[in-house]
Backbone as numpy.savetxt, mean C-alpha at the origin, in Angstrom:
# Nx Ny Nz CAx CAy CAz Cx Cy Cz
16.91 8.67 4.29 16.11 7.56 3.82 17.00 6.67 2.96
16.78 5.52 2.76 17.61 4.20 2.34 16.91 4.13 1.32
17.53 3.66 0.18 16.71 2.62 -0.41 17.53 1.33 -0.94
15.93 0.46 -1.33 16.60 -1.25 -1.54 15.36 -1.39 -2.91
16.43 -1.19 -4.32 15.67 -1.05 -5.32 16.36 -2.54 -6.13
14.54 -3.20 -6.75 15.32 -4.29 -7.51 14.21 -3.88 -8.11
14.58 -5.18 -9.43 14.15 -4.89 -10.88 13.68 -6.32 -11.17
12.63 -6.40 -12.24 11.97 -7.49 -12.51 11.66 -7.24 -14.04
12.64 -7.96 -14.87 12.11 -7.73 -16.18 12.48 -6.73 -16.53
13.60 -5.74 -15.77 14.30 -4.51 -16.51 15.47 -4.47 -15.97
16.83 -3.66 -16.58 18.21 -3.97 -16.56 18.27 -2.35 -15.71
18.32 -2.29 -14.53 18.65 -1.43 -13.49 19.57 -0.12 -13.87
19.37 0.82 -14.87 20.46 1.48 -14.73 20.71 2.73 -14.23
21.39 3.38 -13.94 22.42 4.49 -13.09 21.07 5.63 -13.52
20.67 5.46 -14.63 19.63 6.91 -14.80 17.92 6.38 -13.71
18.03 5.49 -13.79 16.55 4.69 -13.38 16.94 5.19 -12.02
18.24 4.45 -11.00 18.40 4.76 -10.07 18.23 6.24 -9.28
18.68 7.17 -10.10 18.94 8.88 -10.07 17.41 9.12 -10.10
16.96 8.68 -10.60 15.30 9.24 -11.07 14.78 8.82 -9.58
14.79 7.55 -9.43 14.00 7.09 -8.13 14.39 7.79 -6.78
15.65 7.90 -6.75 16.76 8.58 -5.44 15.86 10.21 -5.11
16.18 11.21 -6.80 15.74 12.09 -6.89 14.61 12.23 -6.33
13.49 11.60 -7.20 12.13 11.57 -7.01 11.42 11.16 -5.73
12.01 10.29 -4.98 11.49 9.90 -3.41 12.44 10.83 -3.11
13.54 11.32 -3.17 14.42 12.01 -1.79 13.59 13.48 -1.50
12.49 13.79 -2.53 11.54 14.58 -2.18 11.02 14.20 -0.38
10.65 12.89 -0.44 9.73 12.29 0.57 10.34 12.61 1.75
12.05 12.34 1.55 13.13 12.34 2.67 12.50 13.30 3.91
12.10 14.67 3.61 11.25 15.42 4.69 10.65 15.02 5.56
9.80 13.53 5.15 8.89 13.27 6.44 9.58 12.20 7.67
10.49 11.63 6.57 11.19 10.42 7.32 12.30 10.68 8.08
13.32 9.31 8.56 14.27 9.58 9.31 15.12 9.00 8.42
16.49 9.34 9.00 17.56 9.15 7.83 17.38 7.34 7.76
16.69 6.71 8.82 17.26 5.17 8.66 16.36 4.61 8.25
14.92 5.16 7.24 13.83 4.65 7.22 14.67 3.85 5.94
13.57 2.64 5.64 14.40 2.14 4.65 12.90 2.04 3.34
12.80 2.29 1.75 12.11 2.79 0.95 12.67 1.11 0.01
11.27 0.37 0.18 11.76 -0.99 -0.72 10.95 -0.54 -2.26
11.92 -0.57 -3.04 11.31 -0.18 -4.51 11.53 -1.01 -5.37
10.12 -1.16 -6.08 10.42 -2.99 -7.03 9.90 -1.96 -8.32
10.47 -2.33 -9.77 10.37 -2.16 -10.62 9.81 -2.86 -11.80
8.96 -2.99 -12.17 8.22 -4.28 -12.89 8.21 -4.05 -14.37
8.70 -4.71 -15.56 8.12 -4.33 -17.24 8.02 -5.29 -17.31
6.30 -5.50 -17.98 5.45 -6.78 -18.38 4.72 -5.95 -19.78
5.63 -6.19 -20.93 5.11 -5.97 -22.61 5.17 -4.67 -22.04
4.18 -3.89 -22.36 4.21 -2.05 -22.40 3.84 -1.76 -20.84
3.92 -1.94 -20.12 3.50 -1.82 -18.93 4.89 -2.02 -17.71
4.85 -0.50 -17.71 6.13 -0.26 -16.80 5.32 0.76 -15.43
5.56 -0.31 -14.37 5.34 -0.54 -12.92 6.78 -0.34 -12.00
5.87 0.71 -11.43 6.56 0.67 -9.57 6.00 0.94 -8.60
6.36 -0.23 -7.74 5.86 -0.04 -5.79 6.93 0.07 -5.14
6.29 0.46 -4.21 7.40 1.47 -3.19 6.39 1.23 -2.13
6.86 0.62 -1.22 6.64 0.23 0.55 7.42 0.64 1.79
6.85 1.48 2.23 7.54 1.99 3.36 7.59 1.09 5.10
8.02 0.17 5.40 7.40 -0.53 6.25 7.72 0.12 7.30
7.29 0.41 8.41 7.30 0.78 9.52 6.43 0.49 10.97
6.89 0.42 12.25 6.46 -0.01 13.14 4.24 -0.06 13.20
3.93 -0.64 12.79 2.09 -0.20 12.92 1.57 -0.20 11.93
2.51 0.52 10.43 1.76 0.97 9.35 2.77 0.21 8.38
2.19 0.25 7.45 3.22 0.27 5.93 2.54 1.20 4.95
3.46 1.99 3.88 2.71 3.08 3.57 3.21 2.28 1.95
2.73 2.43 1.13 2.62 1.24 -0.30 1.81 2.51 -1.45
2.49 2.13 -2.18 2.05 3.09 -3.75 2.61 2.37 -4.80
1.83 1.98 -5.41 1.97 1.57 -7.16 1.76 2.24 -7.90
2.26 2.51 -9.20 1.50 2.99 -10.30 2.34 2.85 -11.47
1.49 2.14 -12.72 1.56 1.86 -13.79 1.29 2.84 -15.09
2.45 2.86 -15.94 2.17 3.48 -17.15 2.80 3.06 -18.28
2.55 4.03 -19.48 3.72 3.19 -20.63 5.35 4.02 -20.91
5.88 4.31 -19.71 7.46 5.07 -19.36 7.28 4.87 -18.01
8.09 4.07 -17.37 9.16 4.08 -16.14 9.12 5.66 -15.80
9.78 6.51 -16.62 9.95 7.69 -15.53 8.67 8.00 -15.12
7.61 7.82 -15.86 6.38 8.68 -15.73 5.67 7.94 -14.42
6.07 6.68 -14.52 5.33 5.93 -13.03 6.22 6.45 -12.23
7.55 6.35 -12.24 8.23 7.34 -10.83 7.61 8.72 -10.55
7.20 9.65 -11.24 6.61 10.92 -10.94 5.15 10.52 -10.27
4.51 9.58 -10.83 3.05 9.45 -10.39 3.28 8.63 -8.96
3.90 7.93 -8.62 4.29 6.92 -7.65 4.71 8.09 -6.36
5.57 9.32 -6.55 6.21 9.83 -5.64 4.70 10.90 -5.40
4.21 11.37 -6.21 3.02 12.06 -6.10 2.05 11.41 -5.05
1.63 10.25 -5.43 0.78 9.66 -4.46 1.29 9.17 -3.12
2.49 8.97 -3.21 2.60 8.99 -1.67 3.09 10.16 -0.59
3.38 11.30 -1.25 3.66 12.36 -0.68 1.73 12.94 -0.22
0.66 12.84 -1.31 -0.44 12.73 -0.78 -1.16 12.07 0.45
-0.74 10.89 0.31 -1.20 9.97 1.23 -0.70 10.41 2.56
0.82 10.76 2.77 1.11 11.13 3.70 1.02 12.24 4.31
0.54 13.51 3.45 0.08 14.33 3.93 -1.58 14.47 4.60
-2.19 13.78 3.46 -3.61 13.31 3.85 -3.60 12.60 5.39
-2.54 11.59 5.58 -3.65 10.68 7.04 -2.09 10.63 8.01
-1.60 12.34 7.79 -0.51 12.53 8.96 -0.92 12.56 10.16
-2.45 12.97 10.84 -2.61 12.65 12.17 -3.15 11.71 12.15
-3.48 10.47 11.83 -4.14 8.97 11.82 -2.01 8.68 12.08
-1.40 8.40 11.19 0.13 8.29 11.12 0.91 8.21 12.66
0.74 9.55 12.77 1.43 10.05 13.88 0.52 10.68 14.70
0.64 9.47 15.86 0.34 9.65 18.03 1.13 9.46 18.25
1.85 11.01 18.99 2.29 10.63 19.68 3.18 9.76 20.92
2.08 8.65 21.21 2.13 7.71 22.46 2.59 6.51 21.17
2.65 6.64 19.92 3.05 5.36 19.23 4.30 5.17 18.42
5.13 3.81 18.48 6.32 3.77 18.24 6.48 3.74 17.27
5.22 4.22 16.05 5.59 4.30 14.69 6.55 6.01 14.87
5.94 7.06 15.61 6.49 7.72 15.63 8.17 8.26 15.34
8.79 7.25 16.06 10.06 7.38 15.67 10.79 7.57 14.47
9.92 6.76 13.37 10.57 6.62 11.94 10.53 8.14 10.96
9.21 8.82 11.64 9.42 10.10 11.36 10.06 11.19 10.91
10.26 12.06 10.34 11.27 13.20 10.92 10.33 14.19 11.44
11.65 15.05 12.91 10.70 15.62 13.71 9.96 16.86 13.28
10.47 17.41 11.80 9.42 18.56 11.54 8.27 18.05 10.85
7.89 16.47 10.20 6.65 16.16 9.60 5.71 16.22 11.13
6.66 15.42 12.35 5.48 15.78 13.31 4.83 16.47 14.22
5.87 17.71 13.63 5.77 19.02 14.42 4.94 19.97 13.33
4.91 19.70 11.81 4.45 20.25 11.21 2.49 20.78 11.35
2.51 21.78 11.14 0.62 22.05 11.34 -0.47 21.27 10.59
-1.24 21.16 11.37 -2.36 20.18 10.50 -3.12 21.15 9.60
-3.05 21.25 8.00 -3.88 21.98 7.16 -5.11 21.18 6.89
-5.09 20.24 6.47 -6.04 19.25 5.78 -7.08 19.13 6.78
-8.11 19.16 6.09 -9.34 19.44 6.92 -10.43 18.16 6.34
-9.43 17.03 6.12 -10.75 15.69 5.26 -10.37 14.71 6.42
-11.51 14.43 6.47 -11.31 13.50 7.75 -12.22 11.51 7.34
-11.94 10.67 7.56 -12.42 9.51 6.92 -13.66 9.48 7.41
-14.88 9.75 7.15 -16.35 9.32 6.84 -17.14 8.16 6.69
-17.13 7.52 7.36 -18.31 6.32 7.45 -19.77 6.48 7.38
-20.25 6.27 5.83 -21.70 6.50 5.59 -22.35 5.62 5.91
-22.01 4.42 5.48 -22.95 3.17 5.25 -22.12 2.26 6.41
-23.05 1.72 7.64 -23.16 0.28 7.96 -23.31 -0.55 7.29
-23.00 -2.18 7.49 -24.17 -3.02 7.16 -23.06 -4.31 7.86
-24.02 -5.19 8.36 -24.47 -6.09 9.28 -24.98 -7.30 8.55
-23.94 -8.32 8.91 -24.36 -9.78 8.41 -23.80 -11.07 9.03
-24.38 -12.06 8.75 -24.02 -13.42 9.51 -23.00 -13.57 8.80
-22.26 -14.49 9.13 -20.78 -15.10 8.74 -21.19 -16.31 8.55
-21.68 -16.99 7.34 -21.67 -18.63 7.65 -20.52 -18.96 7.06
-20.28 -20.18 7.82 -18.91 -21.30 7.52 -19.31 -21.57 6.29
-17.95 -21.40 5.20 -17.81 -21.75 3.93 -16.04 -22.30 3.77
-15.88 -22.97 2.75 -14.72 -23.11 2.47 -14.36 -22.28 1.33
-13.26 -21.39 1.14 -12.69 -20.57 0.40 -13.12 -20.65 -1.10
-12.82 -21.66 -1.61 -13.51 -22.14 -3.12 -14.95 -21.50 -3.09
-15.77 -21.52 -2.17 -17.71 -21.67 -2.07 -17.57 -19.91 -2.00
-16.49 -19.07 -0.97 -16.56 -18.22 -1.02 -16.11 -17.33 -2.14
-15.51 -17.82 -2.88 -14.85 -16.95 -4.20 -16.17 -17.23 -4.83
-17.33 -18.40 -5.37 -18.55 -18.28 -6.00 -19.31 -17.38 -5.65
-19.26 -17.45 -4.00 -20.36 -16.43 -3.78 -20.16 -15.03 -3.85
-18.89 -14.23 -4.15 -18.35 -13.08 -4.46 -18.52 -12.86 -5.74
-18.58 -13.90 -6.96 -18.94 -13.72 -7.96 -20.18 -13.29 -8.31
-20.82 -14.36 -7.77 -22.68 -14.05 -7.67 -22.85 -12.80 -7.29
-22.83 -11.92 -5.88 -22.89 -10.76 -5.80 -22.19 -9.76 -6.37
-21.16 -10.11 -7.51 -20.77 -8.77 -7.86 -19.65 -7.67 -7.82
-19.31 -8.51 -6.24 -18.17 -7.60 -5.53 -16.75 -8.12 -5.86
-15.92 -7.52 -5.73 -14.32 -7.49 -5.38 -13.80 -8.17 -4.58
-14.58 -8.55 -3.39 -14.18 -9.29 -1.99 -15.11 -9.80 -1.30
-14.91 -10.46 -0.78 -16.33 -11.24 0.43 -15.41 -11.74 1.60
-16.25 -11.07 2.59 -16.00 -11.82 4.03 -16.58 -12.73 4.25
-15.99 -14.15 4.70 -16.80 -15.22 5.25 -15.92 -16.06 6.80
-16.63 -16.91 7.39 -16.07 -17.32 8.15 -15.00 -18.80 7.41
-14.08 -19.18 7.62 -13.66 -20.31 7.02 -14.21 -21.61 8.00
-14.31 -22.57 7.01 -15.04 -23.38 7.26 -14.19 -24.88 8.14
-12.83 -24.23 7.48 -11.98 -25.29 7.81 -10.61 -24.96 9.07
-11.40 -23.42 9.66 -10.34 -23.15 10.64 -11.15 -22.06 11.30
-12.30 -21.78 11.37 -13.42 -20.94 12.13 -12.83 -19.62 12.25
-11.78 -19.70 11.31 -11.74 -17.90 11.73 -12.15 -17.19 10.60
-12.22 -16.18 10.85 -12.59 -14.33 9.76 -11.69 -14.67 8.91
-12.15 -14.96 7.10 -11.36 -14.69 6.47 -12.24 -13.74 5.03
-11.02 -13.23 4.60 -11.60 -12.21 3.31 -10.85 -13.06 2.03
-11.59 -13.14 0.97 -11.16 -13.31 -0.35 -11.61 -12.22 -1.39
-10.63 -12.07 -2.41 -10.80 -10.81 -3.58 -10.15 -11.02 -4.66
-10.63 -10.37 -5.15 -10.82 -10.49 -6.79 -9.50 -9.77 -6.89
-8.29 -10.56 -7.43 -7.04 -10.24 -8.09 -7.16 -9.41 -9.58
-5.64 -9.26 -10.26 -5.86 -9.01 -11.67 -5.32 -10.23 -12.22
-6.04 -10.37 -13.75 -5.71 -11.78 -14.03 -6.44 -12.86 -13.91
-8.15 -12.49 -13.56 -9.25 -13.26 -12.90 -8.49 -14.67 -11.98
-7.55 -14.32 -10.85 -7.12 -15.01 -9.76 -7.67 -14.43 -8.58
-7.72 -14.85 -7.78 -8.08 -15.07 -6.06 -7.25 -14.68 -5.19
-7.63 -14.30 -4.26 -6.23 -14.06 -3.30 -6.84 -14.18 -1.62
-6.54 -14.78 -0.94 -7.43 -14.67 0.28 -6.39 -14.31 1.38
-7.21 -13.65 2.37 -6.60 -12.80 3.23 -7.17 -13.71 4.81
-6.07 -14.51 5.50 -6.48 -14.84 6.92 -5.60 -14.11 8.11
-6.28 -14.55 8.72 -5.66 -13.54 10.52 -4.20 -14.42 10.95
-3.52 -13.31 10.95 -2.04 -14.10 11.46 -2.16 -13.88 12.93
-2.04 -15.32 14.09 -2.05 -15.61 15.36 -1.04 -15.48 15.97
């Protein structure tokens, strides 16, 4: 596994590096030697952040986590994605799909233990009226939620908007 580590607001050094190398080369097991591990490092006042994105053919596999020590978000950061990937290794890996490759061949030869499977309780069913993005961030407010699907008003397709940190917006459209 590769990595491509930068820094934002912190001075990169030789121990930070060792920690991250260390701490993901745990992960190295599931991957292939050429996967490549993009790691951004963030300090904003007491708040020391890292994401780590795995991009790969189908999926991207992404973990953040924030605390007040750098090392301690590297331990929590490598934790959750060694979860994640153990959690939704057969969703991950078919076989018949070219994410497969990025693999290594004993994660996909390895036995399936995990017995949680994703659960859909609740339907629910609604019209899409044409709004423009602005009308749709109000009406996400009004109800309450994090996100709202609406149709856009100014290009008829499916779009989602959500509630950022920082009370900002962020909207999500379909790339053609």
């Amino acid at each position: 596994m590769q990595y491509k580590i930068t820094g934002r607001g912190i001075d990169l050094t030789q121990g930070l590096k060792d920690a991250i190398t260390s701490k993901l080369g745990k992960l190295e097991k599931f991957f292939s030697d050429d996967t490549i591990a993009n790691v951004t490092l963030t300090v904003e006042k007491d708040r020391q952040k890292i994401e780590v994105t795995i991009p790969m053919k189908g999926h991207v596999i992404r973990a953040e986590q924030v605390s007040g020590d750098m090392y301690v978000s590297i331990d929590l950061v490598e934790e959750v994605l060694e979860r994640q990937l153990r959690r939704y290794r057969t969703k991950l890996i078919a076989k018949d799909q070219q994410a497969a490759k990025e693999f290594s061949h004993e994660y996909i030869e390895e036995e399936d233990t995990s017995d949680e499977d994703i659960e859909i309780v609740r339907t629910k069913k609604f019209g899409l009226k044409p709004m423009f993005p602005e009308d749709a961030c109000v009406q996400m407010e009004l109800l309450g939620h994090n996100f709202f699907v609406f149709r856009n008003a100014e290009t008829d397709e499916i779009n989602v908007v959500y509630k950022r940190r920082g009370n900002t917006y962020g909207l999500i459209e379909p790339e053609c």
